[in-house]
C-alpha positions as CSV (number, residue, x, y, z in Angstrom):
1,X,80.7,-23.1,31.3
2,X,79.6,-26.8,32.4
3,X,75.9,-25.8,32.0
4,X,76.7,-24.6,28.2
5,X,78.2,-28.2,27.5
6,X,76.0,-30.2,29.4
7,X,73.2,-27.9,27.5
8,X,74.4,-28.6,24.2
9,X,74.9,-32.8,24.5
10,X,71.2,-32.2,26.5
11,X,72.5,-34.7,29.3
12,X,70.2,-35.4,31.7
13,X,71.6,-34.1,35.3
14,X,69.8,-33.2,37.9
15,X,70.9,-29.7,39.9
16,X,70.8,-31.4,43.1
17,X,73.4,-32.4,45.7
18,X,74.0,-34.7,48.6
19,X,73.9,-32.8,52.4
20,X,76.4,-34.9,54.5
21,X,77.6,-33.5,58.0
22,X,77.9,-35.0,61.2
23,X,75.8,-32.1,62.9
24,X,72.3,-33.4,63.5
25,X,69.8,-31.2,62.1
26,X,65.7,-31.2,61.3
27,X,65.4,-30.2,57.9
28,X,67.9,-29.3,54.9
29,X,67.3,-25.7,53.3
30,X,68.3,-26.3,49.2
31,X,69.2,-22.9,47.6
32,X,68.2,-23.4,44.2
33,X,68.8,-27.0,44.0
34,X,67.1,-30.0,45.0
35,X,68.6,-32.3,48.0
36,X,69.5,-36.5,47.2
37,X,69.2,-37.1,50.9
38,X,67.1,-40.1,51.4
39,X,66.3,-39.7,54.8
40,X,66.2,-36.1,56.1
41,X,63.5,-33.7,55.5
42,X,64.0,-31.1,52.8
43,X,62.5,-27.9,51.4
44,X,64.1,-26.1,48.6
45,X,63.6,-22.6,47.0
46,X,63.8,-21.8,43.3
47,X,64.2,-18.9,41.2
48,X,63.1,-20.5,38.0
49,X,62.0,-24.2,36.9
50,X,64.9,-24.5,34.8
51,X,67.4,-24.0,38.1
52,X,66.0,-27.6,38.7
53,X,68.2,-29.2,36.3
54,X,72.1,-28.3,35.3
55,X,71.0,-29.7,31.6
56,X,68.6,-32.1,30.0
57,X,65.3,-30.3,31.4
58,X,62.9,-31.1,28.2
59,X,64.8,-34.8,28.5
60,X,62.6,-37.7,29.4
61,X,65.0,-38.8,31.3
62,X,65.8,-35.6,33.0
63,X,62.4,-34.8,33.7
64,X,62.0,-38.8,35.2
65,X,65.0,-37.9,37.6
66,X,63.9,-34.6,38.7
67,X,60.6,-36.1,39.6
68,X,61.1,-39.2,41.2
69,X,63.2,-36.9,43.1
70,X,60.7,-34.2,44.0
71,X,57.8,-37.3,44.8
72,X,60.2,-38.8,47.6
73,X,58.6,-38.3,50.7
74,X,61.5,-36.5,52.0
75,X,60.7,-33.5,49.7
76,X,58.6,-31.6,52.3
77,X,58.0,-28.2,50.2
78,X,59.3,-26.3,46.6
79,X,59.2,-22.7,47.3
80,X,59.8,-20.8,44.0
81,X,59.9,-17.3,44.1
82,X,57.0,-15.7,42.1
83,X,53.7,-17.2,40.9
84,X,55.2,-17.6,37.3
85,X,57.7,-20.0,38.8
86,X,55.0,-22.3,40.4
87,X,52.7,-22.2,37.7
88,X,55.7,-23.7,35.8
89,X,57.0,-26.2,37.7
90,X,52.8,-27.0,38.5
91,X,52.9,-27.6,34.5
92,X,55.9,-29.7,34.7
93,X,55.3,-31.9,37.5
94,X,51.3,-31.5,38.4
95,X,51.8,-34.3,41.0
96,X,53.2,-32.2,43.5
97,X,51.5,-29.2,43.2
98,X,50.5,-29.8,47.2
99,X,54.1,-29.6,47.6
100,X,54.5,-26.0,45.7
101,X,54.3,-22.7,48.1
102,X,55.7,-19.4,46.8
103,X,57.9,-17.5,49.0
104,X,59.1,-14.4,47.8
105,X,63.5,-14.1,48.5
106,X,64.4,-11.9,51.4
107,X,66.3,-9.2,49.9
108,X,67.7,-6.2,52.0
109,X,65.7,-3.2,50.8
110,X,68.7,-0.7,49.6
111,X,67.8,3.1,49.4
112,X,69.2,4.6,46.7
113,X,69.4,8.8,45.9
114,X,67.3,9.2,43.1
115,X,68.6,12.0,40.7
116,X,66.2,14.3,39.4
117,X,67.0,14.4,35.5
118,X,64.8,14.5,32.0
119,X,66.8,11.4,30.8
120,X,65.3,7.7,30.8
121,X,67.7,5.1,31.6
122,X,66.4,1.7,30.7
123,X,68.5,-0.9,32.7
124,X,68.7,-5.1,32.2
125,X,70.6,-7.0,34.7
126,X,70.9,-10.8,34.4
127,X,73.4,-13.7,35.2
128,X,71.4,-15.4,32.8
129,X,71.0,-13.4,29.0
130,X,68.7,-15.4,27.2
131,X,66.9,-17.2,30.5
132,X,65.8,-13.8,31.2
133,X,64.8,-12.0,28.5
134,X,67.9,-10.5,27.7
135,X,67.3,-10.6,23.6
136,X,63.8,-9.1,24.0
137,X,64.7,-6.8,26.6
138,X,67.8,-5.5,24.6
139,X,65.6,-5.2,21.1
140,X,63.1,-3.2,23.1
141,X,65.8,-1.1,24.5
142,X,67.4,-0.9,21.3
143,X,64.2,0.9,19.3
144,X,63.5,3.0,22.5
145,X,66.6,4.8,21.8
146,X,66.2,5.0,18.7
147,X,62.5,6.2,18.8
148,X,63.0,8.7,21.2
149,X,65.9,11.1,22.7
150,X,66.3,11.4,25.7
151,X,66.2,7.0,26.3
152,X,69.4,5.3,26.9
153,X,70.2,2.0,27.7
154,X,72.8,0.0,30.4
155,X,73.1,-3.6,29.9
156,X,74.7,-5.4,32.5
157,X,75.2,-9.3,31.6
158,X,77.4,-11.9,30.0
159,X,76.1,-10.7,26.1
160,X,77.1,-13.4,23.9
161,X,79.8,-12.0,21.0
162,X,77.0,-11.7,18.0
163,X,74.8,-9.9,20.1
164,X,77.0,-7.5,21.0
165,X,78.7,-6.8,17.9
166,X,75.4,-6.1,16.6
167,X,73.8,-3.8,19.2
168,X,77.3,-1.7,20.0
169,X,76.7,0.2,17.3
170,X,74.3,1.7,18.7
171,X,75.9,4.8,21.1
172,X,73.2,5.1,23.5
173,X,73.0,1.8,24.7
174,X,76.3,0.7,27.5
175,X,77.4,-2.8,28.0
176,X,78.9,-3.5,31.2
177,X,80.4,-7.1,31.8
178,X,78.4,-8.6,35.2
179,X,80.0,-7.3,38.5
180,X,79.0,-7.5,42.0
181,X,76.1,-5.6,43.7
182,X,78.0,-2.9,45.4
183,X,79.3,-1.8,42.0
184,X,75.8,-2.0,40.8
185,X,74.8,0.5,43.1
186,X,77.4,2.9,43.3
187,X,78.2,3.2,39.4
188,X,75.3,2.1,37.4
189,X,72.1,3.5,39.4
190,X,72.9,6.6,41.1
């Protein structure tokens, strides 16, 4: 909700937060944020350029902030995720590409029973609707189904209202509000 208003006024805020403890440590680790510690050493990792700012990204402003932030010698490394994030952010801010190392997130492989059956389930799965690709992902779904059969969809993601209304029509495609993983795995892909 706050990154839809700050979105809409475009304000220019940083996604990035001050570490304060009284432990000593070496280096702060910034889960998809940036760090406003002066002194101690910091990496953070990124799953998209965007997650860099909580609105105001194509700001001049916001993008100033973000990279006098990402320049202070502090900022030891940005580790996005894929290759498509750091070419990004390289785009964005090509003064610190030295800085920019990709490191794929470490996510418990899960084995799931696959089901031997002649349908096609297409799935999308996002937080994030738009940021990812939910409108092409959901028109492609859309004519799939309707093209062939035995393809039906599951879309499982915070669909904004006209969206929906317009794609529930069609019966072979299921919306599913977001829930958490386990559900994920025990309703939707088995």
């Amino acid at each position: 909700m706050i990154r839809k208003i700050t979105g809409f006024l475009n304000l220019p805020i940083p996604n990035a937060h001050l570490t304060r403890s009284k432990e000593k440590y070496d280096l702060i680790h910034c889960a998809h944020c940036l760090s406003l510690n002066n002194k101690n050493p910091w990496v953070a990792d990124v799953e998209c350029l965007w997650s860099l700012w909580v609105s105001g990204q194509n700001s001049i402003i916001g993008k100033k902030i973000v990279r006098e932030i990402l320049l202070r010698k502090n900022c030891k490394k940005i580790l996005p995720w894929t290759n498509v994030t750091k070419n990004e952010i390289e785009k964005f801010f090509p003064e610190i590409k030295n800085k920019i190392e990709v490191v794929y997130p470490a996510v418990p492989l899960v084995k799931i029973k696959s089901k031997r059956h002649k349908e096609i389930n297409l799935l999308f799965i996002s937080r994030y609707f738009y940021e990812k690709g939910g409108l092409h992902a959901l028109e492609t779904i859309n004519q799939l189904t309707k093209k062939y059969e035995n393809v039906s969809g599951i879309v499982v993601s915070e669909v904004p209202k006209e969206i929906l209304n317009k794609y529930s029509k069609n019966k072979k495609i299921k919306f599913y509000e977001l829930m958490p993983q386990k559900e994920l795995f025990e309703n939707i892909f088995p």
